[in-house]
N, C-alpha and C positions, 0 to 999 in steps of 0.2 A: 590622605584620602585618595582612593583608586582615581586617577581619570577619569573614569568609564563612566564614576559617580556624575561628572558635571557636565554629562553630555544627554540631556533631555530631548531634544531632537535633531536630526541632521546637521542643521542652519547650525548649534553649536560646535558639531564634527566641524562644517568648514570654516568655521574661528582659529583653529586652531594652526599650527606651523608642522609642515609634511613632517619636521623630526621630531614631533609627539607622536605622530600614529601609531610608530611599533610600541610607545608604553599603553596603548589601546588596546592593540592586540594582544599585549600579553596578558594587559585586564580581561578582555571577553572570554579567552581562553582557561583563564581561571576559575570565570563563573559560571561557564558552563561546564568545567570539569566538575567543579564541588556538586553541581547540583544534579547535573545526571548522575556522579554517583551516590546519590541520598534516593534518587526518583525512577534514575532508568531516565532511558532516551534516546533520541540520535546523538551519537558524541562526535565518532570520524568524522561525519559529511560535514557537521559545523566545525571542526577542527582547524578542515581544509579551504575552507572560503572564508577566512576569519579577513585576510591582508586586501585579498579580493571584494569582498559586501565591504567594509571599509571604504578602497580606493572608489567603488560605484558611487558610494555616499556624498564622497566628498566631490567627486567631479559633477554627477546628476545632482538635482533637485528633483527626486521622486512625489515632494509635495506636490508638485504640477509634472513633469516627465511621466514617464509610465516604465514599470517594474515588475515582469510578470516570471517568477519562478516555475520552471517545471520538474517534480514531485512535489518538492519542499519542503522534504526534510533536511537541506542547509541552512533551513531560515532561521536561525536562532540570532546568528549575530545582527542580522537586516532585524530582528524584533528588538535587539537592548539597543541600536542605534533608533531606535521610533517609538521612544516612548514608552517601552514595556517592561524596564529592569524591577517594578515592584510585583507584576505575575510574576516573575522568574521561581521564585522561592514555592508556587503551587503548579510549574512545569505538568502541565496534560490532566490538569485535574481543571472542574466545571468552576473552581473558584480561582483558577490562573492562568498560566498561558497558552495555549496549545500547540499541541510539534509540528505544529503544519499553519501556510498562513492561512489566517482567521479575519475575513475581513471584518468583521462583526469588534473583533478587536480593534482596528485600526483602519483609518480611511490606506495607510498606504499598501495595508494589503488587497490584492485587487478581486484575485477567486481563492476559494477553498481549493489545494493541490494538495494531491496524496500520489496520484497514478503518473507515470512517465509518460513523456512524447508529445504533449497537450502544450506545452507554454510558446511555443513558437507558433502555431495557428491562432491563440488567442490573441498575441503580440499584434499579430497579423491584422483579423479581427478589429484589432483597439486602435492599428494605423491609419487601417481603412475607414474607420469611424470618426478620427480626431480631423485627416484630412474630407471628409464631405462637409463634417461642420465648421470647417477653415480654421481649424485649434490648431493642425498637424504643423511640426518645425520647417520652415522652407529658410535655408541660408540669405535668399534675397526679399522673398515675399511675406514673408513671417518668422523671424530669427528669432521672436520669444515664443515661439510655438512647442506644442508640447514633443521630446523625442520619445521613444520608445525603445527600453532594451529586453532583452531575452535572457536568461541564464538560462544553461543547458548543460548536462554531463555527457562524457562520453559513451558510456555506456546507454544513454538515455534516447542518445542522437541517432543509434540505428531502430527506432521502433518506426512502426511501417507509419503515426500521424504525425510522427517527427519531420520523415521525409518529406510528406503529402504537405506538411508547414514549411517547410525549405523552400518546396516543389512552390510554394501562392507567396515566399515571401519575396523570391527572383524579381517579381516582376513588378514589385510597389517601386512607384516614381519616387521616391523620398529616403529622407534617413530611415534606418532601420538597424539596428544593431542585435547580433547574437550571440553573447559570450558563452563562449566553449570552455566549460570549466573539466579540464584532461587531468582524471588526476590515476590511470588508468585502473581504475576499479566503479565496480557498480558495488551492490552492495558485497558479493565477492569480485574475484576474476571477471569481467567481461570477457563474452564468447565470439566467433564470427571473425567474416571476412574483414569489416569494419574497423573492429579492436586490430587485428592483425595491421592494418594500415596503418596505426596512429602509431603501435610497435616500430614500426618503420621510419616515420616521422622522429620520435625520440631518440632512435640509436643512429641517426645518420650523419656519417661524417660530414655531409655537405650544412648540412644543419648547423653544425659547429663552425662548420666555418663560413656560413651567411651570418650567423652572430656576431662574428668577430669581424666580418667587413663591413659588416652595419653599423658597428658601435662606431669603427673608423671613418665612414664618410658620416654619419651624424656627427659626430664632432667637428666637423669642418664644413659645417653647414648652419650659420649664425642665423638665429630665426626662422630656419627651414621648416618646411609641414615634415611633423615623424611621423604620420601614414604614408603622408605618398611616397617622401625617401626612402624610406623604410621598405615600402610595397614594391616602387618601381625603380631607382638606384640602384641599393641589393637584392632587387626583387628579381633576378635571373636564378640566383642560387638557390633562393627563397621560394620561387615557385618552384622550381627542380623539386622540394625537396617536400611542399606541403601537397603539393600536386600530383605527384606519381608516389611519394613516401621515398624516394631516395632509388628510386629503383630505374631509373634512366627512361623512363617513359615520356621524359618533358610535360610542359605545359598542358598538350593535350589528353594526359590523362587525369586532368584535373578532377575535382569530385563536386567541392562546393560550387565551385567558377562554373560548370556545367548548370549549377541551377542557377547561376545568375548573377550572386553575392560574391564581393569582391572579399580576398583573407589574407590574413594580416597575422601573423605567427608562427610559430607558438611563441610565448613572451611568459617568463619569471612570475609565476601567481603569486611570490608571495615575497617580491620587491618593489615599494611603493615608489620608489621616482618613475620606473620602468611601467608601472601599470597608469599611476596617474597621467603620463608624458602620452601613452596609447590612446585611452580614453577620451581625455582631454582633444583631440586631436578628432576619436570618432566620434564624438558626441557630437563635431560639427560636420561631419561628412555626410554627405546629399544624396548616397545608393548605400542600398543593404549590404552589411559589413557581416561577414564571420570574425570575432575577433577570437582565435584557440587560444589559452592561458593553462598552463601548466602549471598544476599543483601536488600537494601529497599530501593524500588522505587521513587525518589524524593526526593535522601540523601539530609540535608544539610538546609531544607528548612523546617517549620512547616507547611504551606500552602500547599508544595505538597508532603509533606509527608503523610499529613491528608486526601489529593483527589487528589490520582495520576492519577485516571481514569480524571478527567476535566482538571490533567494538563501533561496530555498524550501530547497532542498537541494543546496548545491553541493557541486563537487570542493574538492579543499583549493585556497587562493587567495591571494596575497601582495597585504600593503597597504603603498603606501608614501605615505606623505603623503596625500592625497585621491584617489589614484588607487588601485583593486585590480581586481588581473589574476587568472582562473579559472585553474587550470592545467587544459591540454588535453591529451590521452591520443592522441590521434586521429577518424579518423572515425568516428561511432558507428552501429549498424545503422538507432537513431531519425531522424539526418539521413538518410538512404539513402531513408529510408520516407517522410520531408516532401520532400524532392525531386522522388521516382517518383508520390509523390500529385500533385505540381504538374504535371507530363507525362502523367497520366492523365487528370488533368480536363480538362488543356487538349486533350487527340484526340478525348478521349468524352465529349461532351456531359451520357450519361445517367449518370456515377459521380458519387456523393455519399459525401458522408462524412460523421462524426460521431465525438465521442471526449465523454467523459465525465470533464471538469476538470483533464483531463487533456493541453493542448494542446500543449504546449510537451515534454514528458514522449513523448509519440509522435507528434513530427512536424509534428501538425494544425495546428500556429500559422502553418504556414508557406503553408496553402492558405486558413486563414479570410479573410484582409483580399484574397484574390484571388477567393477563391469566396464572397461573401457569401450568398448565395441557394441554393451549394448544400454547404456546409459547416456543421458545428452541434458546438457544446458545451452539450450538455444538463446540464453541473452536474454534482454527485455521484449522478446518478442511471440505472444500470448498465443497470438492468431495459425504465426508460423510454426509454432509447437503441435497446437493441435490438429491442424491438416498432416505435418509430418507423422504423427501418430495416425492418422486415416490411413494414409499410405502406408505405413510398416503393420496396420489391420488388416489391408486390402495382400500385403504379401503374406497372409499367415500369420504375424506375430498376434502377441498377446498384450498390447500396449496400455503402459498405465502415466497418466497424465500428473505432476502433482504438483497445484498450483493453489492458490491464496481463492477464498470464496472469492474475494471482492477482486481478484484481477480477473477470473474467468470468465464474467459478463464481459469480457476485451476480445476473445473467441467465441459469446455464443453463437457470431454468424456462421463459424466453421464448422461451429456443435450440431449447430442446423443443416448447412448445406451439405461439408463434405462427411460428418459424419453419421447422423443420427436418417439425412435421407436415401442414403447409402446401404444402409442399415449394417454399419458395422460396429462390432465390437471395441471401441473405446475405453479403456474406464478412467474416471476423475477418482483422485483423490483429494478430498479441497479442504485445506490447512485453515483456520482461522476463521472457523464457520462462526456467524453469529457476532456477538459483541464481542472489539476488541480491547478494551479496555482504553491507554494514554492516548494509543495511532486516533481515535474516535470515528468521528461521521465517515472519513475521506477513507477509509480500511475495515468498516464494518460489514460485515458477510454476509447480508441481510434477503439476499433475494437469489441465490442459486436455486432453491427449491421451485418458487413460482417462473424461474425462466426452466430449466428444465424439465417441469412435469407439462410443458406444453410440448415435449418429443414422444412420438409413439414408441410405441418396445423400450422406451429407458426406465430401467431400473434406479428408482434415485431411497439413498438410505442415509442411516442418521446413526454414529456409534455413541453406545454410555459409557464406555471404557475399553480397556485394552482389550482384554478377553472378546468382546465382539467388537470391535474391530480388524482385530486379526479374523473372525468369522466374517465378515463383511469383505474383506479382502477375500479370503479363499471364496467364498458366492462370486464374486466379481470375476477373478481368473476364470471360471469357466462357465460365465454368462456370454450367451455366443446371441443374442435375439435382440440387441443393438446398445447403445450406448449405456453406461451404470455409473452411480459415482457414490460416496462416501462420504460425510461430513461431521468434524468435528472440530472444537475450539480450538482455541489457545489455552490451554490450560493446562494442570496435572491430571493424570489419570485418579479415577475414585476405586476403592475397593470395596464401594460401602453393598455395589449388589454381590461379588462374588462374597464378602461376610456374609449376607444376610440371608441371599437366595443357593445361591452353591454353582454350579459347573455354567457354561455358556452353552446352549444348545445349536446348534449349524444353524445357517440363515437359507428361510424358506422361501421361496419368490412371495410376495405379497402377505406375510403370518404375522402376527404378532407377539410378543412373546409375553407371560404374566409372571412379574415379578411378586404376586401376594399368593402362591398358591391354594394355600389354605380357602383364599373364595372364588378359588377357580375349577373347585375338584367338583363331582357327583355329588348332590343334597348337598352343598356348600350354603351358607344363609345367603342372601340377596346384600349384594353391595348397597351401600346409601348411595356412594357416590362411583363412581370409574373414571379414571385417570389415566387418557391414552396420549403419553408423553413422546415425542419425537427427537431422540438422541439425549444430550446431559440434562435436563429439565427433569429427566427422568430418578436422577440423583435425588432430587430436592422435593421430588413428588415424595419418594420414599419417608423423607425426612418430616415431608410436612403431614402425612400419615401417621407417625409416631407420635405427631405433637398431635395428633387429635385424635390417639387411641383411647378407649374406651366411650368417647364420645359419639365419635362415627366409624364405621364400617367402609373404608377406601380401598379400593384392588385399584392396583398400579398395573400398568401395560405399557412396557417397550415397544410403541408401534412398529420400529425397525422399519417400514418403506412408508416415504409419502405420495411414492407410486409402484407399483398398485397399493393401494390403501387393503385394509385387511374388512372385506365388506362382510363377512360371514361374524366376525365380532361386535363390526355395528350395525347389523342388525340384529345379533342375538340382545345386544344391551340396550337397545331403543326399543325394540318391540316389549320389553322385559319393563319399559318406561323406569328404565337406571338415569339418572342425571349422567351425562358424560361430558368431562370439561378436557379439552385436547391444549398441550401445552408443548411449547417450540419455543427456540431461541432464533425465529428467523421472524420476518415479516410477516402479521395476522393478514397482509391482504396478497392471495396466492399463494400461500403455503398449504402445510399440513393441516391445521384445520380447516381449510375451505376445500382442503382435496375429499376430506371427512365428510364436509357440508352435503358434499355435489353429490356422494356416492349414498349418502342416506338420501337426496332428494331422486336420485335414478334408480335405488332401490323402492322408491313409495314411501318412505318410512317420514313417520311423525320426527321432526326433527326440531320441538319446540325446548326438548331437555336439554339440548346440546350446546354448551359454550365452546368459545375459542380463547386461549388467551395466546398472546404471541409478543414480538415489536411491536408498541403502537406507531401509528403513522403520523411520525414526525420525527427529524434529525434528532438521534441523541448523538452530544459531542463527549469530549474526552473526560476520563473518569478512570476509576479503577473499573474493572469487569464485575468485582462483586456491588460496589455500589449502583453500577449502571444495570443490572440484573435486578436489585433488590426496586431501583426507580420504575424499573418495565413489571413490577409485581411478580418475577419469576424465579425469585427466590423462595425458601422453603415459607418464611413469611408469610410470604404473600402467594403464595402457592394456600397454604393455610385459611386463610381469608377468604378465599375463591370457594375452595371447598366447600366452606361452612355456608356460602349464600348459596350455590346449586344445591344443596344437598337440604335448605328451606326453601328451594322450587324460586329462589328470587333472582334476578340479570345479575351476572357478574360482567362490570364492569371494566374494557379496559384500559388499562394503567394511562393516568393522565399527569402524573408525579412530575415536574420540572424541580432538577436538583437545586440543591442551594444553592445560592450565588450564580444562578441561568438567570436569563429571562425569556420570554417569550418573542418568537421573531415571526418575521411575514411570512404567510402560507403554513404559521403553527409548528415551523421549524422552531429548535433550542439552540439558544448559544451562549456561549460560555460568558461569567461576565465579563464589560466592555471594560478597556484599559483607560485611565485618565483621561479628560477631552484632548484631545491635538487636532491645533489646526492647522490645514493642510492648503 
């Protein structure tokens, strides 16, 4: 039987004798390779803090300590150490475990984390909270107090609320600990001055040789503290070396120590005498500690040790021997968009582009090693991408943005100030609009729409496939009258409009386009119903059209903007007293329908035939995309369904569906079901 089998909570990990761990690790690493490759997942990032969540384990007590991951997509092995090895087998589905922590799952998870740079403010937060209620660890005045640690990557550490958490955690009177997990990749290459440091840090002779005189006076130091020897003993060469990066700057070019936090590394991630011995050591120390731990991303594995970036989060994937093959789905709207980038730059001189660590993820990898001069991955940093895009608008260029729905609410302040009040040309392209299937709550794309159509002059559009797409790109390049953006899933491209309807016609500022011609021509009969879909919904309108041919009379409309909305068609269809049901894969409150709502109420028009269906307003967690679609009724189904009550004048309701094995949580959020009781 695995180890890993008779370990139900922490408290069992530390039963155990430090020379079992590694047959631990070699179990977690196994069960999270089988099962991401059946499911898909994050595989590197828990690859790589397998020795590391472990060594935490076994020195905290996170049942009472405090444990706050920032993204967390490493969390997997922190989840089969806390109780969760029977989700495992339904990984990012509403009946098992999800890739991200889920406190809903488990008391030791503390927030939902998807986004980078947050776990050290809340760390913060939770210090400041445990010491006003006299909970917080004090060495002399409460030594069973609770401590507090941080995980953090390095790529993660330069995002601007990463800093701004450095910046508040300097100054807490108490323990505080932030492990630096370097393992030097985000989910590609890390970018920036920052990465460049840690480069430094790694390759420096002095570094080797603070290792080696460390090892030598801790050994001749019977009972000694290994922080403090460690930090102030060999801590000449040691500072040299984590403080300027090797570059002869001394002490006073420190980085961390500048904000306050005393640092201690970098140290072996993935040798447990060497991390337990650390740990051990800072769990009791009484100021805010950087502990840097060096690791490598996709431990365990040659495959993803060798391309952590492809198996960042791949599809499920068959190994056979030394060889593993992804399995492929199709073409996905991301390649569509690294393509159409590649024929953009290459006609127009003045387009640039930019994506934030995200390269490979939307496209951009495919323009960087061609456009080196006019392509950029600025790193985890959302904010600082999009003002450098203002700026390369304000000199002329033609800059295009291409970032995740759900990380661009991270710049709408810059959407706002530096560029939309500007009124410069901009444009987004936003990867991952709408549901994203496994990632769930914490990566759903749910609200670009209702934060953008609050900019004047912005152009905001929705693609159903390649063909407009690439029409939505070309409109964008020469939208000069302020911000524009573009949104599509995660998904494969459909060809069910170019079979059914034939060629893409150019994108009009505010038109919509009619995919049923036939009831859209001169003396055409009067639709029963109209269907003005906003981006891939639009797919499924179609489909759910056929399942109710001969029944009813449906014209499908590719709204194509949900600003400016196409007011000359909703009024031709309301005045006409057509049922019009507007359908989106974003959130019903602020989206496309209510942009539909406002412009039939400012045009005068009777707006009682008019439904909305969209995201209902509540968390939907992880799932597949088609299940979590078909739950929100916007599948062809339920697309179906909707039709048939507008089109008998009755409320179409929206979707209140909670998947199997959810339940219902406070404020009418979903969460996935809960893991076994533990107590904590």
């Amino acid at each position: 039987m695995p180890l890993l089998d008779s370990i139900r909570t922490p408290a069992d990990l530390r039963r155990l004798h430090v020379d079992q761990l590694p047959e631990v690790a070699a179990d977690i690493r196994r069960a999270i390779c089988d099962q991401v490759s059946r499911t898909g997942g994050h595989l590197a990032p828990n690859l790589g803090v397998v020795e590391l969540t472990i060594a935490m384990h076994y020195v905290f007590d996170f049942g009472h300590d405090r444990l706050l991951f920032d993204v967390g997509h490493q969390c997997y092995p922190h989840k089969l150490l806390t109780g969760r090895q029977h989700m495992l087998a339904n990984l990012r589905t509403s009946a098992g475990m999800a890739g991200f922590p889920e406190p809903s799952e488990s008391p030791f998870d503390l927030f939902r984390v998807g986004h980078a740079g947050t776990g050290i403010s809340t760390a913060v937060g939770m210090a400041r909270g445990d010491s006003l209620r006299g909970e917080g660890y004090d060495p002399k005045s409460n030594p069973s107090g609770r401590r507090v640690v941080s995980i953090i990557g390095d790529a993660s550490i330069v995002n601007g609320v990463a800093m701004e958490g450095l910046n508040g955690a300097g100054v807490l009177k108490r323990q505080f600990l932030v492990v630096l997990n370097d393992n030097g990749m985000s989910i590609s290459k890390p970018q920036g001055a920052v990465s460049q440091y840690f480069d430094r840090v790694r390759i420096s002779h002095r570094y080797s040789e603070m290792k080696r005189s460390a090892g030598e006076i801790l050994a001749q130091i019977p009972g000694g503290s290994l922080v403090k020897e460690a930090y102030h003993l060999a801590g000449e060469a040691a500072k040299a070396v984590i403080h300027d990066g090797g570059t002869g700057g001394g002490a006073q070019g420190g980085w961390f120590e500048h904000f306050g936090l005393v640092t201690v590394g970098p140290i072996d991630g993935h040798d447990f005498p060497t991390l337990i011995e650390f740990l051990t050591e800072a769990r009791d120390f009484d100021r805010p500690m950087v502990l840097h731990v060096k690791t490598v991303k996709g431990k365990g594995f040659d495959f993803s040790e060798q391309d952590s970036s492809t198996f960042h989060s791949p599809s499920p994937f068959v190994r056979e021997g030394c060889r593993v093959e992804i399995k492929k789905d199709g073409r996905s709207f991301t390649s569509a968009v690294g393509d159409a980038l590649v024929d953009l730059m290459t006609r127009d001189p003045k387009v640039v582009v930019a994506t934030a660590a995200m390269p490979d993820g939307t496209g951009v990898s495919k323009v960087l090693p061609k456009f080196p001069d006019r392509a950029f991955d600025t790193g985890i940093c959302e904010s600082h991408a999009m003002d450098m895009m203002a700026g390369l608008a304000k000199t002329g260029f033609r800059p295009f943005f291409a970032v995740y729905s759900t990380f661009l609410q991270r710049a709408f302040d810059q959407a706002f100030q530096e560029v939309s009040l500007q009124g410069l040309p901009v444009r987004l392209l936003l990867d991952r609009a709408g549901l994203v299937g496994g990632d769930g709550a914490v990566h759903h794309g749910f609200c670009d729409v209702s934060l953008l159509r609050t900019l004047p002059s912005a152009a905001i559009m929705a693609a159903i496939d390649e063909p407009s797409l690439l029409a939505a790109i070309e409109f964008m390049r020469t939208y000069e009258e302020g911000l524009s953006s573009v949104r599509y899933p995660r998904d494969t491209v459909s060809s069910v409009v170019a079979d059914k309807v034939g060629a893409t016609p150019a994108f009009e500022l505010g038109k919509a386009w009619c995919l049923t011609p036939e009831l859209d021509a001169p003396n055409a009969p009067t639709p029963d119903v109209a269907v003005l879909a906003f981006g891939t919904p639009a797919i499924d309108a179609l489909r759910a059209r056929d399942m109710l041919s001969g029944e009813y009379r449906v014209a499908v409309y590719d709204a194509r903007f949900a600003k400016p909305v196409d007011q000359e068609l909703i009024r031709s269809l309301l005045e006409r007293r057509i049922p019009v049901l507007t359908v989106e894969d974003h959130s019903i409150v602020g989206g496309f329908g209510s942009a539909v709502l406002e412009a039939a109420q400012e045009m005068g028009l009777d707006a009682s035939r008019l439904s909305r269906l969209g995201l209902p307003d509540h968390w939907i967690m992880q799932d597949s995309r088609t299940k979590q679609l078909a739950d929100a009724g916007l599948d062809a189904h339920g697309l179906a369904r909707a039709i048939r009550l507008a089109a008998a004048g009755r409320p179409v309701p929206q979707a209140t569906t909670i998947a199997h094995g959810a339940r219902q949580g406070v404020n009418g959020s979903v969460h996935a079901a809960p893991a076994a009781p533990t107590t904590v």
